[in-house]
N, C-alpha and C positions, 0 to 999 in steps of 0.2 A: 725439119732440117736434120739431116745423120749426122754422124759423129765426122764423115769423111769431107762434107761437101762444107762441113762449118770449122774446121782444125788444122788440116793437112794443107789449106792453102796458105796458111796461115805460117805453119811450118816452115814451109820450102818458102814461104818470101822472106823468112829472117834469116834461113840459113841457105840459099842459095848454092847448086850445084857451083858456082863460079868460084865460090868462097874454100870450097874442100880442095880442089884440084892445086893450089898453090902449098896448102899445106902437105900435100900427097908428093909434091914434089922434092920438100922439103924435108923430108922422110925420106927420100929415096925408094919410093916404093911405085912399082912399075905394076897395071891393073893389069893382069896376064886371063882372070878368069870374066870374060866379058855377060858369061850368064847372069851374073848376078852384082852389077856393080856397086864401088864403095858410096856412092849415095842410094840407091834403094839399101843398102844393109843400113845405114843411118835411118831413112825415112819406117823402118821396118822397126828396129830396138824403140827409135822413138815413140811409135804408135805401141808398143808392147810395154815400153813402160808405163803408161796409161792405161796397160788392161784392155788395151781397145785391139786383143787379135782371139782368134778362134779355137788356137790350139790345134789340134789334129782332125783332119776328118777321118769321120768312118771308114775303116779300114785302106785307111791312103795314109803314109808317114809325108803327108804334106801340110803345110801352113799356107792359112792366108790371112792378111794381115791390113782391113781397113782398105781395100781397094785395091791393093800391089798385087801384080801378077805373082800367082803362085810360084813358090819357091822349097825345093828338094831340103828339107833341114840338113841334108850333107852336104849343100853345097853354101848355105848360111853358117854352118859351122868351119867351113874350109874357109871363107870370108873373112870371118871374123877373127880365123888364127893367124892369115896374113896380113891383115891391115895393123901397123902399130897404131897401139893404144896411144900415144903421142898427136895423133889426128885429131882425135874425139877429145883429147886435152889440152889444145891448142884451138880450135873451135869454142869447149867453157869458158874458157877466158878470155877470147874473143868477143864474143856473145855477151859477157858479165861487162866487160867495158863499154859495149854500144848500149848496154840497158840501165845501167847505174848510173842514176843521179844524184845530185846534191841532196839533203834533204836540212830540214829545218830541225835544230838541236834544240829540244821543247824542254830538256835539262840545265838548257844555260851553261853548259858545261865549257869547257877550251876546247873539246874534241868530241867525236863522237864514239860511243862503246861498239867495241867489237867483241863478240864475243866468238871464243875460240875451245875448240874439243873433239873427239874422235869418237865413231863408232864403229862396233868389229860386226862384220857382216861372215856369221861362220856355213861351215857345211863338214861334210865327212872326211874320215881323214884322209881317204882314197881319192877323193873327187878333186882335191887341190893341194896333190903333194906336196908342190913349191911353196907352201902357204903356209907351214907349221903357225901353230898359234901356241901362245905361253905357257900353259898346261901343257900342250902337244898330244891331248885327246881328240879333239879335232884340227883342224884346218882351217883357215879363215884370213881375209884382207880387210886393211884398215882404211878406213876416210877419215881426212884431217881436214877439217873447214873452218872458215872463218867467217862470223857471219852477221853484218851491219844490224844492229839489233831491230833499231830505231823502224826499217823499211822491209826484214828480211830477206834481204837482196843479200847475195851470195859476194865473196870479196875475194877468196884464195881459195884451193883446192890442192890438196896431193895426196896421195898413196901410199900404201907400207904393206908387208903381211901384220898377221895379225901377233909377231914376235917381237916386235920394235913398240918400244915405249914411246906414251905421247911426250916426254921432254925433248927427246931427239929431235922430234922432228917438227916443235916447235915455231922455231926461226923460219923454217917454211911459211906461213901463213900469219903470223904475227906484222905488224904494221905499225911503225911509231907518229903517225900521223891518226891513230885513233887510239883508245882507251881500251887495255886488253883485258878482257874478262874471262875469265877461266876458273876451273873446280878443281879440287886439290893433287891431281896428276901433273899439273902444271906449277905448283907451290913449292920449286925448288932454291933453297933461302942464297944458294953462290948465284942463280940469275936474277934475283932481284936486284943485287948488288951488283949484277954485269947490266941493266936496267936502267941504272942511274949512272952508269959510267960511259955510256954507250953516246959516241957524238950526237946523235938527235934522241934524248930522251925517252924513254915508253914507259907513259906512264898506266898504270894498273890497277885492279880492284882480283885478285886472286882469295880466293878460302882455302885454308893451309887446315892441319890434322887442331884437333879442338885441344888436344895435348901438347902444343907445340909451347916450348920453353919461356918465355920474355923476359929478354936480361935488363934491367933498371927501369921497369916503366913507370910512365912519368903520366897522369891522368889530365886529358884536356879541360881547361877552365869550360863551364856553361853556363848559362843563366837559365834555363827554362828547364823541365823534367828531360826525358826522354821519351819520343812517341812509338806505341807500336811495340813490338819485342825488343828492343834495343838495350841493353844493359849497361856497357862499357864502349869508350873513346878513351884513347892512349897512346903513346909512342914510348917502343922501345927497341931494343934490338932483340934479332931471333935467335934462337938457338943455345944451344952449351956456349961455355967461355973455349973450348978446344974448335967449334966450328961457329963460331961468331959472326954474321953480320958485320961488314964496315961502317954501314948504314943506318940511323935510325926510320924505323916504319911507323906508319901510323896502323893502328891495330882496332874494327870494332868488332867488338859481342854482341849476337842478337840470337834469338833464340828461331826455328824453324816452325810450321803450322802444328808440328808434331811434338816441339818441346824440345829438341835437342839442340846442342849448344853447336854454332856457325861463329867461327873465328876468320874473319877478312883483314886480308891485308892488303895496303895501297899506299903509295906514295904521293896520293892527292891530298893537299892539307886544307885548303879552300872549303869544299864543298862541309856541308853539316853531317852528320852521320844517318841520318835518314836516308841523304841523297845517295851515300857510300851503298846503302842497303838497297836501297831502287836500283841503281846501274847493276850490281849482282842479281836481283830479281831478273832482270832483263835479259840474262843468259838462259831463260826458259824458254825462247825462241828459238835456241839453237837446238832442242831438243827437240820441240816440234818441228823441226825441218828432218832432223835424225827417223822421228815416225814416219812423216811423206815417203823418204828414202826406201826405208825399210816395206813400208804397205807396196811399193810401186819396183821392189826390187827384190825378189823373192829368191832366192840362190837355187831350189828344185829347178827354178824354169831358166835358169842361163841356158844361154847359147853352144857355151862354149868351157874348156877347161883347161886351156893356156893364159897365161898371163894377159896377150892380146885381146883376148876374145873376152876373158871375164873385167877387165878395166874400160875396155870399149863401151861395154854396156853398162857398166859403173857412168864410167863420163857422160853417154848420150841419155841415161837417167837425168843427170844434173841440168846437162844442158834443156832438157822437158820443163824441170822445176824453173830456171832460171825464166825461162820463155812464157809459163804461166804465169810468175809471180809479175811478170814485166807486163802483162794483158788486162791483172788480174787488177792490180793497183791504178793502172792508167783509165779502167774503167768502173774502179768502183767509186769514182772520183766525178764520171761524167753521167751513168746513168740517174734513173729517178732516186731518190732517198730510201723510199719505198720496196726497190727492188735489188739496194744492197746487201752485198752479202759477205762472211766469212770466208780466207783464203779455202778453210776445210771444205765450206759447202763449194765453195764455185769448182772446184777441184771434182769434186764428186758429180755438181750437175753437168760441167762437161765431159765427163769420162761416159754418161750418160744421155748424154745429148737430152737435157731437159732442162737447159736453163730457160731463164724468165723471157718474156720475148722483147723488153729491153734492153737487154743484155744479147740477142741473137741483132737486132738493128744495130748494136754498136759493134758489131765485131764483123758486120756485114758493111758498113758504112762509115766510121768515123775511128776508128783501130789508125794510130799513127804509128809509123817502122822507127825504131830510132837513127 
């Protein structure tokens, strides 16, 4: 079985041409160029971001991609600069709502961790003028995700270049119905205190600079050692007396595999300090989704060098991940014991077309849509 005849149908029955056409409207966007319409240029990024297209043939500046009738790269690139990127990011979150489930809080927690963080995808400074990044040696666009630790299922998405701080654009993708986990770009001590003041609470587990100040702390009663790297439990406020906290925080010290000092901050007082440590551990998932991203999204091979064209394929990237992760869980659940796998392998053997061949019977036969 090829990569075309065991994926792509797979594809177009989660995201159906029926489905784009209402958001195409809603955009105002009128499909004037009929060679190459705005679903073949989705079912095309898609299979590309999978690695699953040919590139160039011998001397022909043409592409083919998994089956799809050949297509002029000027005229995939003229595609891609009219469709707003607003399609492809209105379809992610579409998509993330029909696939995300409840899942079981195996921390016992009041909520579940979300962990939250950005990655700058750069390129030349010519290639994305509109894109200065904060140096301003190169050029580059930022991804801002939020991302249910627990299932790696995708929760929020948005965009930035790569000149806009992650605090800005925080509130984007933050959620007060989970626990927000975040690395210290996010460790700003006036939003913690906007945090707790905020009609529906958010509460947090953030790591702020290992130097950060603590005005009067106060050391929590224990009865047992401390397990693991864990050195200190505390509450105090943050900061100089001139930029003070309203707030008292709860504050641990643990040290990192490497030895160096990890200062977290949260307003969760319940949990034990181990567990404080587990739910920031559990923000190493959002980095393994940052790798996916990045292996499956190479900036040499965009399409395109307009805002439209390079965020389209930023989104219909996600919307791939979203779509395996959703395949990936639902059947590593129902085949044998025996021929489970790792998101990273299954990812690899279907890019490959070699998975296991119980894994080829359930995606041929027992694959539910949501």
């Amino acid at each position: 079985m090829n990569y075309r005849t065991m994926f792509a149908p797979i594809l177009q029955s989660f995201i159906p041409n029926e489905e784009i056409q209402p958001l195409l409207q809603q955009a105002n966007y009128v499909d004037t160029a009929r060679k190459f319409t705005v679903y073949e240029l989705f079912i095309f990024l898609a299979e590309a971001a999978l690695g699953q297209w040919d590139g160039y043939r011998d001397g022909e500046k043409r592409m083919v991609a998994c089956g799809l009738r050949q297509a002029d790269h000027s005229t995939i690139s003229k595609k891609a600069k009219e469709v707003p990127f607003s399609v492809f990011k209105q379809l992610l979150h579409l998509l993330i709502r029909k696939c995300n489930r409840s899942t079981r809080r195996r921390l016992r927690l009041p909520k579940e961790p979300l962990a939250v963080d950005s990655t700058t995808i750069s390129a030349g400074h010519n290639r994305l003028p509109w894109a200065p990044s904060a140096k301003g040696e190169k050029s580059g666009i930022k991804l801002h995700v939020s991302l249910l630790t627990e299932t790696g299922e995708l929760h929020r998405v948005t965009e930035s270049t790569g000149k806009q701080h992650d605090s800005t654009i925080c509130s984007r993708v933050t959620d007060p119905n989970f626990i927000l986990v975040a690395d210290r770009a996010y460790g700003k001590h006036k939003q913690f205190d906007t945090y707790m003041e905020q009609e529906q609470r958010q509460y947090f587990v953030i790591r702020v600079r290992y130097n950060t100040f603590l005005h009067e702390p106060v050391y929590r009663d224990r009865k047992r050692p401390y397990k693991h790297t864990i050195e200190q439990d505390l509450t105090c406020q943050l900061g100089t007396k001139a930029r003070l906290t309203r707030h008292r925080f709860r504050v641990v010290k643990l040290k990192d595999p490497q030895g160096n000092p990890v200062v977290l901050v949260t307003n969760l007082h319940r949990p034990s300090a181990e567990k404080i440590a587990e739910i920031y551990r559990q923000r190493w998932q959002i980095e393994v989704f940052f790798r996916w991203i990045k292996q499956h999204l190479n900036v040499p091979k965009l399409f395109g060098r307009t805002p439209n064209a390079v965020y389209g394929q930023l989104y219909t990237a996600l919307i791939v991940y979203v779509l395996l992760q959703y395949v990936y869980v639902q059947g590593n659940s129902q085949v044998h014991p025996s021929a489970r796998l790792s998101f990273a392998a299954f990812d690899r053997l279907i890019s490959l077309a070699a998975l296991p061949p119980e894994w080829v019977v359930y995606l041929a036969h027992h694959l539910s849509l949501p």
